[in-house]
MARMILO-783594 format. One line per field, with one value per residue (C-alpha): residue in three letters; x, y, z. Coordinates in nm, 3 decimals. Each point is the difference from the previous one (the first is absolute). Layout:
REM MARMILO-783594
residuo	[ALA, ...]
x	[X, ...]
y	[Y, ...]
z	[Z, ...]
REM end
This chain:
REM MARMILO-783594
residuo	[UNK, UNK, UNK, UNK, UNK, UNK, UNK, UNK, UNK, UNK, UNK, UNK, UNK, UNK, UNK, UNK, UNK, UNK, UNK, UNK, UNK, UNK, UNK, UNK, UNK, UNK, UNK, UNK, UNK, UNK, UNK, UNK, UNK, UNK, UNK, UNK, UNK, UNK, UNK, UNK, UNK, UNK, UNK, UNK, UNK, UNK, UNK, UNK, UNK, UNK, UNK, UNK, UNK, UNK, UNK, UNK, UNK, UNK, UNK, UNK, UNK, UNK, UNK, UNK, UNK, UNK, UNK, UNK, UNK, UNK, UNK, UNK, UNK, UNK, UNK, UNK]
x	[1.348, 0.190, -0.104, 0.201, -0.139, -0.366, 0.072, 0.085, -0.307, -0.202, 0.069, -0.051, -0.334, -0.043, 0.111, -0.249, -0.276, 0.061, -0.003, -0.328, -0.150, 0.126, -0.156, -0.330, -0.012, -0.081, -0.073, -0.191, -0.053, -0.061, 0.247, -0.284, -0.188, 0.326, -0.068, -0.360, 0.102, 0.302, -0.279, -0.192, 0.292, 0.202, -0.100, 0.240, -0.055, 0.395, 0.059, -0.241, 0.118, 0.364, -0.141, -0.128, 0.337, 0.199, -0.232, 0.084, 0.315, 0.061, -0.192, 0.187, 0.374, -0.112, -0.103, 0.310, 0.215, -0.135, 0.047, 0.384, 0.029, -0.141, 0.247, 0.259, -0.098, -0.005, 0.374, 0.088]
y	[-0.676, 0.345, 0.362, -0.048, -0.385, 0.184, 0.324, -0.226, -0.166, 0.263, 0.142, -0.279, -0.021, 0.341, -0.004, -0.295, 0.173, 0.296, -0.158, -0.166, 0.294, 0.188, -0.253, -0.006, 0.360, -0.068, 0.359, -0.025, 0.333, -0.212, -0.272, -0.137, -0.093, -0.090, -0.371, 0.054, 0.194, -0.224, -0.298, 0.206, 0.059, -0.234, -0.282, -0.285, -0.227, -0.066, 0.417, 0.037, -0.230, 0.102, 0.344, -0.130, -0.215, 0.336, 0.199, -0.257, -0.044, 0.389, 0.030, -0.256, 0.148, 0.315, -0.085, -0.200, 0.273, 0.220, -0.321, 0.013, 0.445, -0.044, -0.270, 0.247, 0.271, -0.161, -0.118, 0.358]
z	[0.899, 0.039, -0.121, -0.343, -0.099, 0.124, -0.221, -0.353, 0.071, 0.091, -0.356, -0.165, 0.119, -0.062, -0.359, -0.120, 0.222, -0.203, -0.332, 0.091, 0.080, -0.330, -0.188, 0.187, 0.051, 0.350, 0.201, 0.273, 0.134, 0.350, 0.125, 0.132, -0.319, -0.168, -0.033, -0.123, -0.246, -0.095, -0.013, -0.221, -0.251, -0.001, -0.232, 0.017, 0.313, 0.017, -0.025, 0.289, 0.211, -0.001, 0.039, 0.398, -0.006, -0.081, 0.275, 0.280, -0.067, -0.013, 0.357, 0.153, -0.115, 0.108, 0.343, 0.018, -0.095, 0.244, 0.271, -0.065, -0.053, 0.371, 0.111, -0.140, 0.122, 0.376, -0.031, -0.065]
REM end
């Protein structure tokens, strides 16, 4: 995967994450209590677990975006 297939799915992930919280009016003041709070509000089984799908998958891009910046970076 390269920087620009990572990016569109980045914010794609970003976009439905968003829309779930909207909905949910999920504000967690810490990120630490953010899935207790989203297990407290969020109703729908199928809502909730995309919610974790949509949190792993954004943790994984992330880390793997920073992976390649740092592989760029290094051929510079």
């Amino acid at each position: 995967m390269n920087l620009s297939e990572l990016r569109r799915r980045l914010i794609a992930v970003t976009e439905e994450m968003t829309a779930l919280i909207r909905v949910y009016e999920l504000h967690a003041f810490d990120p630490l209590d953010v899935i207790e709070h989203a297990k407290k509000r969020i109703k729908l089984p199928n809502d909730y677990v995309r919610f974790l799908e949509l949190s792993l998958q954004g943790r994984i891009l992330a880390d793997e975006g920073e992976r390649l910046m740092k592989i760029e970076q290094s051929l510079n």
